[in-house]
C-alpha positions as CSV (number, residue, x, y, z in Angstrom):
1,X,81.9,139.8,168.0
2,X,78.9,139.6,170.1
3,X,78.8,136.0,170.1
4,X,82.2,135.5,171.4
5,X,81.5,138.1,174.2
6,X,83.4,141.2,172.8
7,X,81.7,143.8,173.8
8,X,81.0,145.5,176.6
9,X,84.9,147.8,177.9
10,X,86.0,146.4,181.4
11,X,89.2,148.0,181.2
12,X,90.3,151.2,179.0
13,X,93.0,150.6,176.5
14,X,94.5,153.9,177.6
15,X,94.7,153.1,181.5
16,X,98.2,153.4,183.0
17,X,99.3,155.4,180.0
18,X,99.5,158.5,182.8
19,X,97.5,160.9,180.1
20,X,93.7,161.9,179.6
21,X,92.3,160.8,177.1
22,X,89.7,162.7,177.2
23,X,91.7,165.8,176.6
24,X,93.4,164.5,173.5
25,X,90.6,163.7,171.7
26,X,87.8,166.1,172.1
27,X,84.0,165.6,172.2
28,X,82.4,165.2,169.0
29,X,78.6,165.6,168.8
30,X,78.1,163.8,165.9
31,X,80.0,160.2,167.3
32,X,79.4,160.6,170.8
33,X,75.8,161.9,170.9
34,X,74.0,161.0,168.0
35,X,75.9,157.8,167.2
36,X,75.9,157.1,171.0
37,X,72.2,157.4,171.2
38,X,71.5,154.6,168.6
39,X,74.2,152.0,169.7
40,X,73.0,152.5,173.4
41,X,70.4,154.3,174.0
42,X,67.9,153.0,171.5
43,X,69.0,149.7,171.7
44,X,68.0,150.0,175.2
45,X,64.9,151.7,174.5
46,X,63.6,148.9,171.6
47,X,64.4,146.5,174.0
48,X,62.1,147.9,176.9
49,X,59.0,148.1,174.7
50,X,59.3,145.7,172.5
51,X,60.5,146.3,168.7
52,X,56.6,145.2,167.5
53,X,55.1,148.2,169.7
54,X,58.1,150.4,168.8
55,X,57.4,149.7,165.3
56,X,53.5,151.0,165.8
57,X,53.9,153.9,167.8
58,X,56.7,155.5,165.1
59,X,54.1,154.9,161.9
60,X,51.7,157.0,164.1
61,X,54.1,160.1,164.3
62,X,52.9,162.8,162.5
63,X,54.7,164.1,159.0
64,X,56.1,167.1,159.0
65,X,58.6,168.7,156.1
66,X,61.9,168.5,156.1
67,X,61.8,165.9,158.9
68,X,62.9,161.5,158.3
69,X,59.3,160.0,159.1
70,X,59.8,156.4,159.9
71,X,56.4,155.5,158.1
72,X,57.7,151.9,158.0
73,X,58.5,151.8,161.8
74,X,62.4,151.2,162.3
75,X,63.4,147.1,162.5
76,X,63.8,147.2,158.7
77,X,66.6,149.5,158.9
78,X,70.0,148.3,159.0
79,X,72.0,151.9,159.0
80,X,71.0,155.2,159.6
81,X,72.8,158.7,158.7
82,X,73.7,161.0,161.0
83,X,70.7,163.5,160.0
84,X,68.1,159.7,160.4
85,X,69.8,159.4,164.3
86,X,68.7,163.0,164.7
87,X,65.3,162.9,163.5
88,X,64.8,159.9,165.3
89,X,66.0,161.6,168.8
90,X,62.9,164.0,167.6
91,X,60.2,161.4,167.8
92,X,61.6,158.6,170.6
93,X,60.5,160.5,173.7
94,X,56.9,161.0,172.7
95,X,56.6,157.8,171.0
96,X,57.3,155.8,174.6
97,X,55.6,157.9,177.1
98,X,52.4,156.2,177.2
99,X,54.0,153.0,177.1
100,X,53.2,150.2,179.7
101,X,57.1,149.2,180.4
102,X,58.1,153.3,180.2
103,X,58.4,153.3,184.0
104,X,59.3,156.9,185.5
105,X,62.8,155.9,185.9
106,X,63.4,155.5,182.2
107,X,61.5,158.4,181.0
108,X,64.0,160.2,183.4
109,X,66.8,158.9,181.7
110,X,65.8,159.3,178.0
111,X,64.6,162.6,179.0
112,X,68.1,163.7,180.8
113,X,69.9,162.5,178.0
114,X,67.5,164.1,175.3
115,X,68.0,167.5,177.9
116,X,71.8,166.8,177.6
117,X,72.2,166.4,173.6
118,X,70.4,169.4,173.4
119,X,71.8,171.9,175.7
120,X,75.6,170.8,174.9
121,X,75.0,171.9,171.3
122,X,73.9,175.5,172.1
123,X,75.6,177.8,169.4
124,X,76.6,180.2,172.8
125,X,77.2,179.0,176.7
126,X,77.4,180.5,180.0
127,X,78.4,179.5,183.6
128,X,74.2,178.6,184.1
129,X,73.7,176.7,180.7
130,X,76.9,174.5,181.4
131,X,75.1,174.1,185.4
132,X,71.7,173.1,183.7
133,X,74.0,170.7,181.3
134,X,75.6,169.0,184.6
135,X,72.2,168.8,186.1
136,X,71.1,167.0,183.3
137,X,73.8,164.9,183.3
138,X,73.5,163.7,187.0
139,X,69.8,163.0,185.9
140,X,70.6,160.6,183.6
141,X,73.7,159.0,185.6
142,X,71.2,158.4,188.2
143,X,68.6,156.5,186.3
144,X,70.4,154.9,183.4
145,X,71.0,152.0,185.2
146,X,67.4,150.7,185.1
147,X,67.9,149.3,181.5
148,X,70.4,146.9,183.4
149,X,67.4,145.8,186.0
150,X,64.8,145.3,183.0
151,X,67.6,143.2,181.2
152,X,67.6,145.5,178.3
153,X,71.6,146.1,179.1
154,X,73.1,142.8,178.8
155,X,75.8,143.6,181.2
156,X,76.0,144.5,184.8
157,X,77.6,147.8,184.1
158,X,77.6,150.7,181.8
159,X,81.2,151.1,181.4
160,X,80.6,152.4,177.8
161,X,83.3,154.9,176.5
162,X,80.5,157.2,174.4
163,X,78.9,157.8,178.1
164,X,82.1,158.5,180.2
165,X,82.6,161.0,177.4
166,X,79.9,163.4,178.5
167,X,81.9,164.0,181.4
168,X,84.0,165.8,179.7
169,X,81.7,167.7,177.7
170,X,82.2,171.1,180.2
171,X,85.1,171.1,180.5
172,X,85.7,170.8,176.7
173,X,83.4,174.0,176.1
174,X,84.9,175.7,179.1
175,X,88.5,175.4,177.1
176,X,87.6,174.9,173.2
177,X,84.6,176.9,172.9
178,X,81.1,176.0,171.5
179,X,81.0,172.4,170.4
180,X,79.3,173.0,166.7
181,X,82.9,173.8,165.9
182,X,84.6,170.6,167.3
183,X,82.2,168.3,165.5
184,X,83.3,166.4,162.9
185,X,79.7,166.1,161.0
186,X,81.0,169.7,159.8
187,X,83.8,167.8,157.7
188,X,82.0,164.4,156.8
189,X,78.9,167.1,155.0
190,X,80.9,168.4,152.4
191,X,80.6,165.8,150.4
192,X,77.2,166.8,149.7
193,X,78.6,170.3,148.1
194,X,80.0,167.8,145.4
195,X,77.3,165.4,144.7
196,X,74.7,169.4,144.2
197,X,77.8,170.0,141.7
198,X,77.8,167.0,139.7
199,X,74.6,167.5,138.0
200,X,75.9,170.4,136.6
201,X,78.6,168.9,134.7
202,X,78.5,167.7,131.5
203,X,79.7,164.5,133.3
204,X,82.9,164.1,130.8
205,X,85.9,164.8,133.2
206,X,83.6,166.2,136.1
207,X,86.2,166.2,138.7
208,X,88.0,169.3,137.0
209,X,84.3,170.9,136.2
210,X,83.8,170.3,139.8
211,X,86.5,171.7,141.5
212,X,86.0,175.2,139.1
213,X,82.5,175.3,140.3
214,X,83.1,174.9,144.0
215,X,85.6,177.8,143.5
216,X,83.4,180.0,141.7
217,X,80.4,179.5,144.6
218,X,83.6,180.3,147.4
219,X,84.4,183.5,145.6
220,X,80.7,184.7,145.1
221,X,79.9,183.7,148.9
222,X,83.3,185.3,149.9
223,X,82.5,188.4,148.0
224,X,79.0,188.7,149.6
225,X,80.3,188.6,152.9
226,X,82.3,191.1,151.9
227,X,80.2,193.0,151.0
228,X,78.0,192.6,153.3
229,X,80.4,194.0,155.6
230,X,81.6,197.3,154.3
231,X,78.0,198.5,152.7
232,X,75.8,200.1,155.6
233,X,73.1,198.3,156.8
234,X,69.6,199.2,155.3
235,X,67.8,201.9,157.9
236,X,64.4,199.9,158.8
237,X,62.6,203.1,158.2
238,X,63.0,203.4,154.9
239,X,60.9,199.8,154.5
240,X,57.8,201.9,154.7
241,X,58.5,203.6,151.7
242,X,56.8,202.9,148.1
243,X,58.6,200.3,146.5
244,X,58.4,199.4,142.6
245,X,57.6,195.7,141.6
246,X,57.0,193.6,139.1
247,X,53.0,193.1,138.7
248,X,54.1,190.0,135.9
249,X,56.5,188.3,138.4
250,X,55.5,184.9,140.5
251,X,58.7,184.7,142.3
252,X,58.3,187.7,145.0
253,X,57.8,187.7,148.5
254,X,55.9,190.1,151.1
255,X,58.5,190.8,153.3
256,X,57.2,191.8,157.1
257,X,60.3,192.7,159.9
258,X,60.4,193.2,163.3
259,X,59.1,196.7,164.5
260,X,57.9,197.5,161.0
261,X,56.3,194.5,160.3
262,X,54.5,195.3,157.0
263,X,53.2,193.2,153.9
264,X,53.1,193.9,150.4
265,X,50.4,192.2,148.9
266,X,50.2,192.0,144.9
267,X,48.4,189.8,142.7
268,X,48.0,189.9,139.2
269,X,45.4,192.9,139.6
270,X,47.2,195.1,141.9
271,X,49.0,198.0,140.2
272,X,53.2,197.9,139.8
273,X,53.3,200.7,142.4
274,X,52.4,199.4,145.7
275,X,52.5,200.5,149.2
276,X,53.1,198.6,151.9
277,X,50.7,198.2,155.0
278,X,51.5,197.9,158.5
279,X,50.0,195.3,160.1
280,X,51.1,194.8,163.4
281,X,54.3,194.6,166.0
282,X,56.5,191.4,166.7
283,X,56.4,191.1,170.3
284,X,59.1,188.5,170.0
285,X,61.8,189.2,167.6
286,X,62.0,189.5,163.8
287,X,59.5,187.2,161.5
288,X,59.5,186.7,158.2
289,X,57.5,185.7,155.7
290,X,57.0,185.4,151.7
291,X,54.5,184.9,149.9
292,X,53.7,184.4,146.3
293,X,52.8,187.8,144.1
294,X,50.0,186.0,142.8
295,X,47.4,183.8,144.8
296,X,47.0,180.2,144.0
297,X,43.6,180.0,143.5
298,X,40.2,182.4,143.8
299,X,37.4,180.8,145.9
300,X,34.1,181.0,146.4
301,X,32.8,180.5,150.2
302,X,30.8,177.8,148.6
303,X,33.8,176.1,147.5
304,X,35.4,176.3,151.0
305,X,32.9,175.0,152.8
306,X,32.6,171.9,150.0
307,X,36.3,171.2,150.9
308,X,35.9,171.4,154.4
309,X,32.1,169.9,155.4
310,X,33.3,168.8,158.9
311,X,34.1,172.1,160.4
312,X,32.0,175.5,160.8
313,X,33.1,178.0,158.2
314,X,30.8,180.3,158.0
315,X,31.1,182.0,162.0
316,X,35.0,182.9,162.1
317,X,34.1,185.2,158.8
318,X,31.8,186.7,160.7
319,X,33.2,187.4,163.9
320,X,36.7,188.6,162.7
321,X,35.4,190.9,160.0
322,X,32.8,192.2,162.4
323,X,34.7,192.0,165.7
324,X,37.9,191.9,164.9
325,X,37.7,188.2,166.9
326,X,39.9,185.0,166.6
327,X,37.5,182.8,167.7
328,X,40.0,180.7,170.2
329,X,37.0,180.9,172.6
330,X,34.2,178.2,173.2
331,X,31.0,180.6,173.3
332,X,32.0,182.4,169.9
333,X,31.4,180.2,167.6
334,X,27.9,179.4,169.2
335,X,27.0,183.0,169.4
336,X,28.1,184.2,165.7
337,X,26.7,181.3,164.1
338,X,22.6,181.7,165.8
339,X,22.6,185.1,165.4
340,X,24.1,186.2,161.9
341,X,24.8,185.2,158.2
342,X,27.2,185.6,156.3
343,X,27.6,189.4,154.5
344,X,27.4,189.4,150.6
345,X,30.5,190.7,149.9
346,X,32.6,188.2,151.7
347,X,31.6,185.3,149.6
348,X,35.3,185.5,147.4
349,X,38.5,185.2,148.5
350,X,42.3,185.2,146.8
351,X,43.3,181.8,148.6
352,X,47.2,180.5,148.7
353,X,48.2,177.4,149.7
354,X,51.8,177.5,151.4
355,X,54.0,180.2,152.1
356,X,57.5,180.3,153.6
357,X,58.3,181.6,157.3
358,X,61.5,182.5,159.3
359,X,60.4,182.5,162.7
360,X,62.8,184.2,165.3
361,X,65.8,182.9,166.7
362,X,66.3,183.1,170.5
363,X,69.4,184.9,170.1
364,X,71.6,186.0,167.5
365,X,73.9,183.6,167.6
366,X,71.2,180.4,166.1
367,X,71.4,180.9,162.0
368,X,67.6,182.1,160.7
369,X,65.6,179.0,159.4
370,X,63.3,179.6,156.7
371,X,60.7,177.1,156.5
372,X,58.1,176.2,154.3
373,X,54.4,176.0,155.8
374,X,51.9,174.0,153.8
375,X,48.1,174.6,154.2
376,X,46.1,172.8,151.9
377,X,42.3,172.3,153.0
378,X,41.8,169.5,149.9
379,X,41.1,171.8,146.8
380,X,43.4,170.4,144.3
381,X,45.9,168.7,146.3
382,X,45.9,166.0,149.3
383,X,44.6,167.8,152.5
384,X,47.8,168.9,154.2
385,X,47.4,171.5,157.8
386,X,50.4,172.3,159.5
387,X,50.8,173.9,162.8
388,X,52.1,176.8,164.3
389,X,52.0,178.7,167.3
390,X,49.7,181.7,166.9
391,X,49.7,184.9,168.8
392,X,46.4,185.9,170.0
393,X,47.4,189.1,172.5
394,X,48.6,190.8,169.7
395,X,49.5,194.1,172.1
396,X,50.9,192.2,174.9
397,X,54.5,192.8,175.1
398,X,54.9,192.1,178.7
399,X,56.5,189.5,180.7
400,X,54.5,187.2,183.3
401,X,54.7,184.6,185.9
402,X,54.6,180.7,185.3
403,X,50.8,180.2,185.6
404,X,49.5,176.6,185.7
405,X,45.6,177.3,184.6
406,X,46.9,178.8,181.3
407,X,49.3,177.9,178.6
408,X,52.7,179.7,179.2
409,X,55.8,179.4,176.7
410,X,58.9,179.2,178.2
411,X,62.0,181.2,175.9
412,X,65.4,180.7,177.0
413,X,67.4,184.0,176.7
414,X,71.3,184.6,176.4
415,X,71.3,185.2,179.8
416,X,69.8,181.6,180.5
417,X,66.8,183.0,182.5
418,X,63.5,181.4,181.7
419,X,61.0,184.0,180.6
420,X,57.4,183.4,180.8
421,X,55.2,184.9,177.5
422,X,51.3,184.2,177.3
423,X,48.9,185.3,174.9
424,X,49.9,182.1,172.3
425,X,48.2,179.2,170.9
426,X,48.4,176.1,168.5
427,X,46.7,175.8,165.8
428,X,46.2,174.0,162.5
429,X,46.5,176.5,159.4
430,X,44.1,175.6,156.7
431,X,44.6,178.1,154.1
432,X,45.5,182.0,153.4
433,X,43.4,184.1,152.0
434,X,42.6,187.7,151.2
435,X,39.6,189.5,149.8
436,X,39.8,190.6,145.8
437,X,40.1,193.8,144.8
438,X,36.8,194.2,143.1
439,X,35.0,192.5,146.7
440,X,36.9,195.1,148.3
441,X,35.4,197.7,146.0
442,X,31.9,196.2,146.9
443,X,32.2,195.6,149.9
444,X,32.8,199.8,151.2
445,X,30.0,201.1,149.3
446,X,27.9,202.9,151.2
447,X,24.9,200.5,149.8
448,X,26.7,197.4,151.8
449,X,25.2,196.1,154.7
450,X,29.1,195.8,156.6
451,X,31.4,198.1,154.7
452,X,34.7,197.7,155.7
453,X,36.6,200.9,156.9
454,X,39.4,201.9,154.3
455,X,42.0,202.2,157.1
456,X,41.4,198.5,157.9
457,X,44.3,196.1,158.1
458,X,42.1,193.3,156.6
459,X,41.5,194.8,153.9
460,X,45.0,194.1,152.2
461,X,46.2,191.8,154.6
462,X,46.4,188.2,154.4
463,X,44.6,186.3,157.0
464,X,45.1,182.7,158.1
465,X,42.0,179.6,158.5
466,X,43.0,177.9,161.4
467,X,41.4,175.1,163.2
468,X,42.1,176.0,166.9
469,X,43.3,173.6,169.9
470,X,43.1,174.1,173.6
471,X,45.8,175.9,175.8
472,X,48.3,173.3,176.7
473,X,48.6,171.6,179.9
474,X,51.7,171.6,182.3
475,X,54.7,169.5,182.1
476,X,54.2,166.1,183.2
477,X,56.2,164.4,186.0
478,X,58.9,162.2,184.3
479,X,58.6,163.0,180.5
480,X,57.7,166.7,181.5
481,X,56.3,166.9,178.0
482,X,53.3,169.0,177.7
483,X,49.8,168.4,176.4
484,X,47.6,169.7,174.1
485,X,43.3,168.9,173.1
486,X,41.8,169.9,169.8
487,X,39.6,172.1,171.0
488,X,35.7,171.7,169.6
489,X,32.5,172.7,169.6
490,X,29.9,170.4,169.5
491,X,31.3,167.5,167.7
492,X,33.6,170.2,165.2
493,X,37.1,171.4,166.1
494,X,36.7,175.4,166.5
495,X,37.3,177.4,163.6
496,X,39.2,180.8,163.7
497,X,40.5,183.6,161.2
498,X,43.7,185.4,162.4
499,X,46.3,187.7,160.6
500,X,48.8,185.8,159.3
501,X,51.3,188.2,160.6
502,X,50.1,187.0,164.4
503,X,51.1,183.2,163.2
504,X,55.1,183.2,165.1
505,X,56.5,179.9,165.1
506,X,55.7,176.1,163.7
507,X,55.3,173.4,166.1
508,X,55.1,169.5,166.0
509,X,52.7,167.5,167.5
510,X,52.8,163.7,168.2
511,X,49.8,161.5,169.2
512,X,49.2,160.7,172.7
513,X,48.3,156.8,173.3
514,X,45.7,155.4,175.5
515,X,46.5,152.0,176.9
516,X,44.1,150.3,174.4
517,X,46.4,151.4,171.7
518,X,49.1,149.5,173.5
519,X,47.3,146.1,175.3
520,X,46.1,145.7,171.2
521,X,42.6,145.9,171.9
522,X,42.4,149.7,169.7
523,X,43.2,149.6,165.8
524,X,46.4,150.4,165.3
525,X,46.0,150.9,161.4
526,X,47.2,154.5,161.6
527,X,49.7,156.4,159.5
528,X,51.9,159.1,159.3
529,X,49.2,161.6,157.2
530,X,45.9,160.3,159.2
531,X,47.0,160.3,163.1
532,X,46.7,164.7,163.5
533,X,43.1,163.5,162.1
534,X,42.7,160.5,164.5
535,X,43.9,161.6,167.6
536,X,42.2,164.4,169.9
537,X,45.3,164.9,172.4
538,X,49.3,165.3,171.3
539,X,52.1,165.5,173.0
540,X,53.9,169.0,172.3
541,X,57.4,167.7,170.9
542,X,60.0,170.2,172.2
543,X,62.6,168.1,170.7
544,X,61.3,169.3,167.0
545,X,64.4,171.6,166.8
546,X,66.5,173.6,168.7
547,X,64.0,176.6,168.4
548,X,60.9,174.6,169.6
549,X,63.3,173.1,172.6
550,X,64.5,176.5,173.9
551,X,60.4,177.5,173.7
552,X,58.6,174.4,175.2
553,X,61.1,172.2,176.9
């Protein structure tokens, strides 16, 4: 078709027909915006910077769980699902801003339209949202047309149907509601419920074994629902009460809430009466957490600091069971490490390598995501660290003004006003840990040279090794992405300890490119699990997920 000139819409099929089109058939997220960004907008996109360098700079994105990482770069693809389109809408922003041929006029554009996607799928909208969604939309109208003055649009127009559509996209809420309900990605999933059934057949005449399951899973969630409807909710206060467990079960889960945010840690020493400890308040909405009844593994300091020879482990021990300190602050790790050792009885540790986290929602109308975070220093696995947002002014509740000399997150609220929290960081989590129960024994003697106080949360808690970075920078101009440094200390990235109840939200990084990386004179051997290890300054992808755009975009 392309040879013989057919494509490219002069006129619509529909003019003259005296209706709207646009009003018959509605706007569908999954065709118009996700589809619409890889036929158009991409194509645009590889063209500007070259497929080669396109290819480079996607092999250098980070991995992260759950997420399509294009590891092989993207010219070997010939079709994409419409979960690949979306992952790849995560990573395209980032991957071109450093680029030579990403003038400001099409970091605008992608940028606008990235703005756009985003804010038109919001589960709830209000007179400002669908304002900020025009705005957005004028953004990109205005500079779209500079992919047909760098030739990457063959034609001298952009009378594309998929684009007029988001002119409609306002009034379509404004009339049919939310847009999550008009999509038809909702209908073209459920195949997936059949292919998690078929295994569960005995794969003679499936179709009827099929159907009876599907059925079966209806009723059970129908009856939950129900259920969950006419049984009273649970009174948080009764979550501080003594709760029987299991002490031979793997499968349970400390469970921390919102204003009672407590942990129940048992391992395979703890007694099957246990009482939960409160740890601290969520200044930001219910977290979760779970993790395993018993610990994957009990280390020495010896062996930690075997696994982990390139970073100072011996100071954050110090300073947080001493001072109660993070260490997110250059002169701490100096100070703690000239002036002290390490006391006797911290020297053993019950050590896990993962646990799963539901962060907040910002409101009640997103569905609660429970993630899985992975934190793996090397011990018996492949190092893996994954990042998350930590809160280091534990107490701080208040709200504050934008402030350009600090790191501010930025948390869109039902109302659509932009709220301005401090007190949080980025780090890299390297493992959980908690002391044994015979160290804890030892170590509040009165014979011990730092006995810890019985009423101390870090005696039972769980703590977090984190590797810290610096407080991120301001939005830039055209991309207004935000920056972030590893923060070090000497030639070492800072260490810290914090409670694992202070770690809020996961975050994704993606490698910031210096122009050597681009002109070819830098080595651009890099790959997917190696660039958080190469690079010294990210990007702060706000495009992650819907949570991390409502926090950093």
């Amino acid at each position: 078709a392309k040879e013989l000139g057919l494509f490219g819409i002069e006129k619509l099929c529909w003019e003259g027909l005296g209706i709207n089109i646009c009003q018959v058939i509605c706007f569908d997220i999954l065709h118009t915006i996700h589809k619409g960004f890889f036929d158009h907008v991409f194509n645009w996109i590889r063209t500007t910077v070259g497929e080669h360098d396109l290819d480079n700079v996607l092999m250098t994105q980070p991995h992260f769980t759950g997420k399509r990482n294009f590891s092989r770069g993207i010219s070997h693809l010939s079709q994409l699902s419409g979960r690949e389109h979306r992952d790849l809408q995560h990573h395209i922003l980032p991957a071109i801003a450093g680029h030579p041929n990403s003038v400001p006029r099409v970091l605008k554009a992608v940028r606008a339209f990235l703005d756009f996607s985003y804010k038109v799928q919001f589960p709830r909208h209000s007179s400002t949202s669908l304002e900020l969604l025009e705005k957005d939309l004028q953004v990109f109208y205005q500079n779209y047309k500079v992919f047909i003055s760098n030739g990457a649009r063959g034609l001298d127009h952009m009378k594309i149907p998929k684009l007029h559509y988001f002119r409609h996209a306002s009034s379509n809420i404004k009339y049919l509601g939310t847009l999550d309900g008009l999509s038809t990605e909702t209908l073209e999933t459920l195949h997936q419920l059949v292919k998690a059934a078929y295994p569960l057949t005995n794969r003679k005449q499936f179709k009827h074994q099929i159907i009876r399951i599907l059925q079966r899973t209806e009723s059970v969630r129908l009856f939950s629902s129900y259920l969950h409807y006419t049984v009273p909710a649970v009174d948080p206060a009764t979550l501080d009460k003594p709760a029987n467990s299991d002490s031979d079960s793997d499968s349970g889960a400390v469970a921390q809430q919102s204003s009672h945010l407590s942990t129940t840690l048992a391992s395979s020493e703890a007694d099957s009466n246990s009482t939960p400890t409160h740890i601290s308040n969520c200044s930001l909405g219910r977290v979760t957490y779970g993790l395993s009844l018993r610990p994957h593994d009990t280390l020495s300091i010896d062996d930690i600091i075997h696994s982990m020879p390139d970073v100072d482990v011996i100071s954050p021990f110090i300073w947080f069971f001493q001072n109660g300190e993070y260490g997110d602050l250059h002169w701490t790790q100096h100070q703690v490490y000239q002036q002290h050792e390490l006391p006797e009885h911290l020297e053993e540790f019950h050590t896990w390598f993962s646990f799963k986290f539901q962060a907040p929602t910002p409101n009640k109308f997103y569905q609660p995501e429970m993630k899985t975070i992975h934190c793996n220093p090397g011990f018996s696995k492949p190092p893996v660290f994954d990042l998350v947002v930590i809160e280091t002014v534990p107490d701080q509740t208040g709200l504050k003004g934008m402030c350009l000399g600090m790191w501010n997150l930025l948390f869109f609220t039902d109302s659509a006003f932009t709220y301005v929290i401090s007190g949080y960081r980025i780090a890299h989590i390297c493992f959980i840990f908690s002391l044994t129960s015979h160290v804890r024994k030892r170590s509040n003697r009165s014979t011990a040279p730092h006995p810890i106080p019985q009423d101390d949360p870090t005696v039972d808690s769980p703590c977090a090794f984190v590797l810290w970075f610096e407080p991120i920078s301001p939005p830039a101009p055209h991309s207004k992405l935000r920056t972030v440094r590893k923060m070090t200390v000497g030639n070492q990235q800072a260490t810290g300890i914090v409670r694992l109840a202070d770690v809020k939200f996961s975050c994704e990084l993606s490698p910031m490119l210096s122009d050597s990386f681009w002109d070819g004179t830098e080595n651009q051997d890099f790959s997917d699990s190696t660039s958080l290890d190469t690079f010294d300054t990210f990007y702060v992808n706000c495009f992650g997920g819907h949570l991390d755009y409502e926090l950093f975009a």
